[in-house]
Every structure is written in C-alpha cells, then in structure tokens.
N, C-alpha and C positions, 0 to 999 in steps of 0.2 A: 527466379520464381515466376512459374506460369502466370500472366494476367487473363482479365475476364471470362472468368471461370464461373457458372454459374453454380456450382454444386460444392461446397470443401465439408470435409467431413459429414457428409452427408446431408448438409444444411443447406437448401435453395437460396441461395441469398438474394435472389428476384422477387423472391416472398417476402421476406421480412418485416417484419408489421413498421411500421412508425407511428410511437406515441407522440401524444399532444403533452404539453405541461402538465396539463388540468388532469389527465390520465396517469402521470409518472406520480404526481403527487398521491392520488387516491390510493395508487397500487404502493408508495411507500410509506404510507400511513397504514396499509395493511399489514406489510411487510415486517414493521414496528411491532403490531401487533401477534406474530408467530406464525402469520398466515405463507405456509409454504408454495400456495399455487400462484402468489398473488409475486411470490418472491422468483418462481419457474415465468411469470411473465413480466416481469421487469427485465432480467438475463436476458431473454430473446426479444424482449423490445428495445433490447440496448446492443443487440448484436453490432450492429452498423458501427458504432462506436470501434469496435474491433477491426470489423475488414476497415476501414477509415485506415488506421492504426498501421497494419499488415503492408499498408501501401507504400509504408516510409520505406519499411525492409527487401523494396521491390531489388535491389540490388542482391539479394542474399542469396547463398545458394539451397537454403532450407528450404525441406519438403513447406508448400502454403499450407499443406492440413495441419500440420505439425506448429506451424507461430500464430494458426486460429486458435487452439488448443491452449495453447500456453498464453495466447491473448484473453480467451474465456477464461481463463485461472486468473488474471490480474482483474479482468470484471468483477467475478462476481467478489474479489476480496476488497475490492473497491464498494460494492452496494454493503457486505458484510461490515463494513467500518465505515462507512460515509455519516458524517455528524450535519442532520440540518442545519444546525444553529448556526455553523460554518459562518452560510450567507453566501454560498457559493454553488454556481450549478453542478449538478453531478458530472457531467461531461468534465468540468473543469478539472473537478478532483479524480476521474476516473482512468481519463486519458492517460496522464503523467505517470499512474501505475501500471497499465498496459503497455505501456514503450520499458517500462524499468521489469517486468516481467518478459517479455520477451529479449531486451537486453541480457539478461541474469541467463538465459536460457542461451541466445549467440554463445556468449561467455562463456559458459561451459562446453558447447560444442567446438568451439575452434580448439579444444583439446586433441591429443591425438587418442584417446582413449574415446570410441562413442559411446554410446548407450543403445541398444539396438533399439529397432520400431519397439516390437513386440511387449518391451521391457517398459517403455513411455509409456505405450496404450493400457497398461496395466497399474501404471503409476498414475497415469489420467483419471482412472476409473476409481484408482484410491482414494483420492483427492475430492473425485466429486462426492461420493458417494459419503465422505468425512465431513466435506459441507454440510448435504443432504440431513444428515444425521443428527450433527449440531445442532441445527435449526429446529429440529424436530422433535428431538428429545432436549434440546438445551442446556445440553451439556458433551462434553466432549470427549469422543465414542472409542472405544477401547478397537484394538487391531483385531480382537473376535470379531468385536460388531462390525467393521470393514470387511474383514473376508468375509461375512455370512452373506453382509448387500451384495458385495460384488458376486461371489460364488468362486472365490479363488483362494488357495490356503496363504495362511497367515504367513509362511516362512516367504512364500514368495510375493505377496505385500511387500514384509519388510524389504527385501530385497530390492525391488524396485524404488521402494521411495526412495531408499540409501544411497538409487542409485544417481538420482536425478536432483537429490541436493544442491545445492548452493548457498553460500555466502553471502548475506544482503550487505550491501556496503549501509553506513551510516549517509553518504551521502547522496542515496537513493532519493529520487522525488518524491514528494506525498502530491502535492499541489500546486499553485502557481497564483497569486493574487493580487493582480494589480504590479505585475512584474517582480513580485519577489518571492523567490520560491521559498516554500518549507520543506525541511528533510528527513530522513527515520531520526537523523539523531535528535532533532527538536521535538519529536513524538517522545521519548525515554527520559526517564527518572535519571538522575546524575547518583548515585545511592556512595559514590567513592570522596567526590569534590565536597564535604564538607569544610566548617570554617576551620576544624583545627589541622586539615594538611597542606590548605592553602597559604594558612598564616604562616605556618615553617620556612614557606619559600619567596611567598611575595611580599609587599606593604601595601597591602592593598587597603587597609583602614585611610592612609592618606590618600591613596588613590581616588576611593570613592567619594573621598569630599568635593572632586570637579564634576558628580554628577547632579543631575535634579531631582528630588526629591522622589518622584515616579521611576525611573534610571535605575534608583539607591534600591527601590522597595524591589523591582526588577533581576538584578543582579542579586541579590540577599535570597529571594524566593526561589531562585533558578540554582544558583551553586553555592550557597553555605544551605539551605535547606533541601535541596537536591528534586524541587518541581520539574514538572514539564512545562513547554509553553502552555499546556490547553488548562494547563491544573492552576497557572500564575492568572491568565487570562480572564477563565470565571470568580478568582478570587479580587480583582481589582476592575474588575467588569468591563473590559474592553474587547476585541480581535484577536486573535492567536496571534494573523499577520501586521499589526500594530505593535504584540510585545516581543515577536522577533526583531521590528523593525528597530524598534530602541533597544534591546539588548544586541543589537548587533552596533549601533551609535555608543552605548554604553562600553560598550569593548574596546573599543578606537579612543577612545577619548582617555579609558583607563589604560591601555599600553603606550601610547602618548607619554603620558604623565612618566609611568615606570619605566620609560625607554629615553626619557630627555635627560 
C-alpha cells in the first residue's frame, strides 16, 4: 500500500480539519438532534481516525482508496451508534470498528472470487447515500429511494451490495474499556437461551447459588430473560463493561461448579 499520499479518494488529507472536544461535543449534540450538516462535519472531522487506521494495513496489497472507503463505512456506523452515556471517547469506541470493517472487507478479498472496482464504487455510493437518507428522513429508505440519490437503477444497486456482503462474526469488536473488550454478541437479545431449554440440559438452579446476589440478577437478566448487556446495565444502573465483567466471573464460577 502506497504511503504518504496526500490525496485518497480524492480527500487532501493535509487538509483535514482537527476538532477540539468542546467542538465534537457541540457538533454531536447537533447531530442528536437530525441536524445532517453538523453530522457531514463530525465524518470529516474524524477523518484522521481512518488514515490513523489504514496504517495498521500498510502491509496489504489493497488498493489505499479502497480501506479509506471501507474505513469511512466503519466511521460513520460508529457516530450512527455511538451511545454518550457509554463514558467513553469516541475514538475509543470508533477505532475498534474501523479495523473490524476493514478486516470484514481483507476477508472477503482474499477470496479467489473479486469484486471489481466499479462494482465497490457503486456499492459505496449505495451505502452512503442509505446513511444520508436515514438520517434525513428517519427512517429506512427503500432501494427506489437509493437508486433515485445515486442516479443508478435499482437492479444494479442490488447487485452490488449483494455483491460485497459479508458475515459479521459475533466476535467482532464494538469497544475496548479499561482492557476489556465488548463484542457484537454482548450488543444482541439471546431470544432462544430462555429458562425452559436451559433447564433440560444443565442444573443450573444449584449452580447459581455460588453466585452473589448481583452475579444471580446478572445471569437471570441475560439468559433466562434473554437482555443485552446495555438493556441489564440501565436496569440495575451500572456500566455495560462492569456487567460484562461479572457475567463473565459469573460464568467461570458456574462451570466450576457444573464441571467439578
């Protein structure tokens, strides 16, 4: 991958603005509020974050316009989902998804099957222009309303996104806090793991009497009621990465028990 380029995909990257705090916060309290231009200059004030990124891949033999691209596709789904209340910087939370979007995208390139340019740039344009939209209308824009922004027909929309798919693992990064990551699957509803197919297989009523009382409510909330961490989190008022931390102590201590 070419280094010290000052120009990728047509973006001077000698330009690049650099936000202050005091400025990222203002522009995402705008952003909160549906304000789209305010959401077009967070994206290029966060550009840096990407080339930053692009740098790890310097080994790769991909085009660099081409992991900016798919590095901006993990931005902005990173500002589209990033939760203040976290208590974490956005870089923290935004990075992790930028390296796990360009990973996704390696991944499918070392296929022997490529995707041609042409067919990406079209799919790029899908993507954005499906953000764009969202945001705008607020709601989630039918493949007319894609091809009409782009000016490209619907059949070859679909096409292209279809073509450039992939498979999120569950154990995709979201984040990283104080050394312990979170992953897609701690983001998801458990909707299968309730109490009556677990009970079939395990003892886990005796199991859960070696935990603490918080542990107990922990495990109960997560897989006989089938939460997320962020949904267990606000309901017993702590960290997302506190109730990972103990459902992951909570798990050890119960396969212990059922494994001695």
């Amino acid at each position: 991958m070419a280094q010290g380029r000052v120009e990728i995909c047509g973006v001077n990257t000698s330009r690049l603005p650099l936000l202050k705090n005091a400025e990222k916060e203002a522009l995402f309290a705008r952003i909160q509020d549906g304000d789209a231009q305010a959401r077009e200059a967070y994206i290029e004030g966060n550009l840096r974050l990407v080339l930053s990124v692009i740098k790890r891949f310097s080994s790769s033999s991909e085009n660099v316009d081409d992991l900016f691209q798919i590095g901006c596709i993990g931005l902005i789904k990173a500002i589209d989902n990033f939760d203040t209340s976290l208590n974490v910087k956005f870089s923290t939370y935004a990075v992790p998804m930028i390296i796990g979007e360009i990973r996704r995208f390696l991944r499918d390139n070392s296929n022997s099957i490529r995707v041609s340019r042409s067919l990406k740039d079209t799919a790029y344009k899908a993507i954005y222009a499906r953000e764009s939209l969202t945001r705008k209308n607020l709601k989630e824009p039918t493949i007319e309303e894609i091809a009409a922004e782009v000016g490209i027909s619907k059949e070859d929309i679909v096409y292209a996104m279809d073509a450039i798919q992939n498979p999120m693992s569950l154990y995709e990064p979201v984040f990283t806090d104080g050394g312990d990551t979170l992953y897609v699957m701690d983001q998801i509803s458990d909707k299968k793991n309730k109490e009556e197919t677990w009970v079939e297989h395990l003892s886990l009523s005796d199991a859960m009497k070696n935990l603490s009382e918080r542990e107990h409510e922990i495990i109960t909330l997560r897989f006989f009621e089938g939460k997320t961490q962020m949904e267990v989190a606000e309901l017993i008022g702590i960290s997302q990465a506190q109730v990972s931390r103990l459902e992951k102590n909570a798990l050890r201590t119960m396969r212990s028990y059922l494994t001695a």
